[in-house]
C-alpha beads as a LAMMPS data file, in Angstrom:
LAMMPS data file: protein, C-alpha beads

166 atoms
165 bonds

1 atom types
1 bond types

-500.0 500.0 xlo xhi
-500.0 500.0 ylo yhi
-500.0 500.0 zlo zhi

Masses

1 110.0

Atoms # bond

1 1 1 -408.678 121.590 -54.480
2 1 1 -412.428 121.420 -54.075
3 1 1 -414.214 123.298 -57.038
4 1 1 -415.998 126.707 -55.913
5 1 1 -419.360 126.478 -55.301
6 1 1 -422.152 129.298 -56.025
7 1 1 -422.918 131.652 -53.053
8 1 1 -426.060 131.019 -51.415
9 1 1 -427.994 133.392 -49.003
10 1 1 -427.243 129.889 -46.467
11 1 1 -423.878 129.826 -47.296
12 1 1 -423.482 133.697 -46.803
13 1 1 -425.364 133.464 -43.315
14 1 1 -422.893 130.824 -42.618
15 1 1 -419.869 132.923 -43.149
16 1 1 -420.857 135.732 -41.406
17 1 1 -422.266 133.827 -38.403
18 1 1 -419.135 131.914 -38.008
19 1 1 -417.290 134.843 -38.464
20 1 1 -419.278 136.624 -35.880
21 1 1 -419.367 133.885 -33.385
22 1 1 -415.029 133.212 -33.909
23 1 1 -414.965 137.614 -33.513
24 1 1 -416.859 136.868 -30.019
25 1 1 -414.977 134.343 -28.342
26 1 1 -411.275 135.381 -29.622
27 1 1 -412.493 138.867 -28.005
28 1 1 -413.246 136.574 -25.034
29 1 1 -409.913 134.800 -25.302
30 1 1 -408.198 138.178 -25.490
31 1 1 -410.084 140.084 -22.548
32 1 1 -409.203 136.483 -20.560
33 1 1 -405.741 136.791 -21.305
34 1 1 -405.209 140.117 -21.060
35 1 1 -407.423 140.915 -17.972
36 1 1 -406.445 137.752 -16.619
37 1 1 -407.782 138.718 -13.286
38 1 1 -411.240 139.458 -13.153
39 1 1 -412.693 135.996 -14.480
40 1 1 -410.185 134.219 -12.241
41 1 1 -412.305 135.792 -9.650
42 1 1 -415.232 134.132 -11.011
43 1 1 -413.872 130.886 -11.333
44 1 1 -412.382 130.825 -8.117
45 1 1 -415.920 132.014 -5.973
46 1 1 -417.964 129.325 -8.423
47 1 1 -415.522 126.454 -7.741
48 1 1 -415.110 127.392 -4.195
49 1 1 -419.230 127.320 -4.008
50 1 1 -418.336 130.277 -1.174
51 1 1 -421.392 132.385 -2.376
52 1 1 -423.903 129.769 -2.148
53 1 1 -426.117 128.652 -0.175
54 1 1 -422.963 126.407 1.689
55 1 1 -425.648 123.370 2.183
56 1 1 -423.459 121.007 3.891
57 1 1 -425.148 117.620 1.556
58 1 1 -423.258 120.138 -1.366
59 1 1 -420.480 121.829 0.043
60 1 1 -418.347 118.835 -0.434
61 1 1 -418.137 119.121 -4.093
62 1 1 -415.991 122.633 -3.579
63 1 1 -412.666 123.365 -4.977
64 1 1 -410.668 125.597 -2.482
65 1 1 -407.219 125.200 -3.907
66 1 1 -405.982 128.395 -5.763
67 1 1 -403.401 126.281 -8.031
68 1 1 -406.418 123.978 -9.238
69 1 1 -408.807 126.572 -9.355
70 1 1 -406.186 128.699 -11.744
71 1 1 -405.373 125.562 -13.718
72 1 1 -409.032 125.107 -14.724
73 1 1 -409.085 128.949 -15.337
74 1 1 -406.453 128.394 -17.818
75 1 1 -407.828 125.100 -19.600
76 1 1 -411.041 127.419 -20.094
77 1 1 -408.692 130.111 -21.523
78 1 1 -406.616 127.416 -24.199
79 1 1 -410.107 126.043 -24.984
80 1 1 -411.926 129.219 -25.922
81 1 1 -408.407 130.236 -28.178
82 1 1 -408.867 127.104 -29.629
83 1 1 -412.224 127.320 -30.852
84 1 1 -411.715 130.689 -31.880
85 1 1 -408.633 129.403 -33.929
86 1 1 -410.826 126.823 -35.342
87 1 1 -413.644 129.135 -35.885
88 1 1 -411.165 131.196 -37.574
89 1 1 -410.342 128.667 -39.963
90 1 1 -413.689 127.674 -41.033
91 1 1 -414.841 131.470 -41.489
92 1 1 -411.625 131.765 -43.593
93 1 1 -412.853 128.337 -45.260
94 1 1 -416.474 130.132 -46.319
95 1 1 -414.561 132.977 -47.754
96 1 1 -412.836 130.361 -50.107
97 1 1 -415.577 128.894 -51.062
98 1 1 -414.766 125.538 -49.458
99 1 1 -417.708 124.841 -48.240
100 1 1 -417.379 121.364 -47.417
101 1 1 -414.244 121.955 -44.853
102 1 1 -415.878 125.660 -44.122
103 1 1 -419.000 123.280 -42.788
104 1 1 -416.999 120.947 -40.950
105 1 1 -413.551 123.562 -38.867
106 1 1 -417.288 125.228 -38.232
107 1 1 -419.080 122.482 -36.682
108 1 1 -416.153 121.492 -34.538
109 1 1 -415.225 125.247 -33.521
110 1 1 -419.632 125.291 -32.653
111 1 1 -418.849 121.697 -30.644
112 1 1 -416.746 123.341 -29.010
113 1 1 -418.243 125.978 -27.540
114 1 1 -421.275 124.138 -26.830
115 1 1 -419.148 121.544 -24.770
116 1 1 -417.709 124.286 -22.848
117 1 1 -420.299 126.206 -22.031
118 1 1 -422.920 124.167 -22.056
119 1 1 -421.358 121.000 -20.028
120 1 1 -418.745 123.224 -18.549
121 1 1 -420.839 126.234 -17.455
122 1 1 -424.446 124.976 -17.282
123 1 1 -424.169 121.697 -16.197
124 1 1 -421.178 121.522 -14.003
125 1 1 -420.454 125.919 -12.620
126 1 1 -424.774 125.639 -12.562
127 1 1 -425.475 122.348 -11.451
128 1 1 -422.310 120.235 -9.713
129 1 1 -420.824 123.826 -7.934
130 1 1 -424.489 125.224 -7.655
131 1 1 -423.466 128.773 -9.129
132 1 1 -427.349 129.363 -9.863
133 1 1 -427.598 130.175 -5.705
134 1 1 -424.986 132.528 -6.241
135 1 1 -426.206 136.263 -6.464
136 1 1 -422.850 137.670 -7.243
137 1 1 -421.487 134.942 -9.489
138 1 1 -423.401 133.422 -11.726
139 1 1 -422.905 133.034 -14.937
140 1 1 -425.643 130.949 -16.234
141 1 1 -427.627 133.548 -17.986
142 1 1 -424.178 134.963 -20.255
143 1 1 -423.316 130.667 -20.477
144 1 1 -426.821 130.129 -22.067
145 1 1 -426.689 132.819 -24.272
146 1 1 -423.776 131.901 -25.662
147 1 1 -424.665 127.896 -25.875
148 1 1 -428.077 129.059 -27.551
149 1 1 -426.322 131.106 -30.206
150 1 1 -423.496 128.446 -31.042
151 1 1 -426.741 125.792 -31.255
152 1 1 -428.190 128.422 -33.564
153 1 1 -424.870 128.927 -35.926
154 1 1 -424.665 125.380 -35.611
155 1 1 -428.466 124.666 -37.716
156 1 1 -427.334 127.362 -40.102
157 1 1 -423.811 126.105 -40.840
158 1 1 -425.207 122.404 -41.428
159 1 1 -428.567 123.866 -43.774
160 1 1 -425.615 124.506 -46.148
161 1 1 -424.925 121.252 -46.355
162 1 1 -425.488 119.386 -50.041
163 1 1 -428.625 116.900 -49.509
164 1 1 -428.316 115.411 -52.660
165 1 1 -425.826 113.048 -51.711
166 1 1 -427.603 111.478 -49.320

Bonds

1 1 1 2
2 1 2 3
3 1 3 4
4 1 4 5
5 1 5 6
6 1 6 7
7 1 7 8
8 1 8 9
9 1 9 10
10 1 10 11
11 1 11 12
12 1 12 13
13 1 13 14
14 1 14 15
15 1 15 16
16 1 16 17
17 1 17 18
18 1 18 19
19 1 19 20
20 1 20 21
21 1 21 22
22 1 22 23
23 1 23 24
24 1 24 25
25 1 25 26
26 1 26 27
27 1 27 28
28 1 28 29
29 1 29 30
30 1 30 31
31 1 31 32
32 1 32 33
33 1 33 34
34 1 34 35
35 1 35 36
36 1 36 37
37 1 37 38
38 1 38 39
39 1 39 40
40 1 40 41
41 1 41 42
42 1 42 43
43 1 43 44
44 1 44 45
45 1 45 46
46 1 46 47
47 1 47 48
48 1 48 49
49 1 49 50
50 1 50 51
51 1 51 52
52 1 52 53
53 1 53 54
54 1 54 55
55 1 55 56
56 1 56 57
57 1 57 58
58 1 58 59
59 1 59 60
60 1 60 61
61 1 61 62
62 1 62 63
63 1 63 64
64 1 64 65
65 1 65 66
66 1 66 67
67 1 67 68
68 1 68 69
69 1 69 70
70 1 70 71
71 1 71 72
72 1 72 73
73 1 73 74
74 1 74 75
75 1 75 76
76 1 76 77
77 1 77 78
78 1 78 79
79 1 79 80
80 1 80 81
81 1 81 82
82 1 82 83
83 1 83 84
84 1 84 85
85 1 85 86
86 1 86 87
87 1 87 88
88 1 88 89
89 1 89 90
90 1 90 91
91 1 91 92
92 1 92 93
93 1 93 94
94 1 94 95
95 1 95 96
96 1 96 97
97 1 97 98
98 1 98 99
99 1 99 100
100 1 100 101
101 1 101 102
102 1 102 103
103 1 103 104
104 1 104 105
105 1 105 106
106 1 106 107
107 1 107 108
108 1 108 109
109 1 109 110
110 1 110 111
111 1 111 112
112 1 112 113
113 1 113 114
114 1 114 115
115 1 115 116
116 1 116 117
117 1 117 118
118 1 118 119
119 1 119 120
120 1 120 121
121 1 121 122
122 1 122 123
123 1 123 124
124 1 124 125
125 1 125 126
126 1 126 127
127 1 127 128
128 1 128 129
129 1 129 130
130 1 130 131
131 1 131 132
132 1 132 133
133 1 133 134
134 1 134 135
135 1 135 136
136 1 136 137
137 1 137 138
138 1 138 139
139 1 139 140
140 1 140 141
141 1 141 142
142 1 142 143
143 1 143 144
144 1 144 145
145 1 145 146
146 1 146 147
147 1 147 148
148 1 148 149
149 1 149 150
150 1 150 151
151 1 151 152
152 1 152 153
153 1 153 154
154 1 154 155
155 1 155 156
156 1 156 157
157 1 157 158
158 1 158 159
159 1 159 160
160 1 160 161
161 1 161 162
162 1 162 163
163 1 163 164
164 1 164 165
165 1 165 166
């Protein structure tokens, strides 16, 4: 077992960020699960590119199928648990004191979310399935938010990090 390290104001802004950001997205997890219907919505219009501008160069890219368009509502679903499981874990980790593990279950629950919301949501629901000309559903503005403040948990978690072995 790792020996305890002191608390730091960086290390206790890492814990509670983590722990704030893993709250977040298991609440999102849960609400997904448990309200499984209203997001499906969401995924189905962006996919389906049905509230867009229906350019014809772009309207090629849609996904009409309801059994894919469910499938990749559920991969979003086990992806967010996940990350919340794994930011979970690392919050967990801080409260140990294992700050070395705490730093890395965060980075990869952080990844995580940045992947999915930032590749998944930005680039692909905003860009590929043009969800930015959708007035009704479009999600970029909640996707950034959420990308910016993983990217900011992210800098915190890794100031904690022990420069003097480098």
């Amino acid at each position: 077992m790792t020996t305890p390290t002191p608390r730091t104001a960086a290390t206790l802004a890492a814990t509670l960020l983590t722990a704030t950001v893993a709250l977040y997205i298991a609440l999102v997890a849960f609400g997904n699960i448990t309200d499984f219907g209203t997001n499906q919505q969401f995924v189905q219009h962006v996919l389906a590119m049905d509230t867009t501008f229906k350019d014809d160069d772009l309207m090629w890219r849609a996904v009409t199928s309801k059994g894919l368009q469910d499938a990749v509502y559920v991969v979003i679903i086990v992806w967010e648990t996940l990350a919340a499981l794994v930011l979970v874990y690392g919050t967990w980790l801080w409260v140990r004191r294992d700050d070395e593990r705490a730093r890395r279950f965060s980075t990869y629950g952080l990844l995580m979310l940045m992947v999915l919301f930032g590749a998944g949501f930005i680039a692909i629901g905003g860009e590929w399935f043009s969800m930015w000309q959708s007035k009704d559903w479009n999600g970029l503005e909640a996707a950034t938010r959420v990308f910016l403040l993983s990217g900011v948990v992210l800098v915190v978690v890794q100031l904690t990090a022990d420069r003097s072995a480098t």
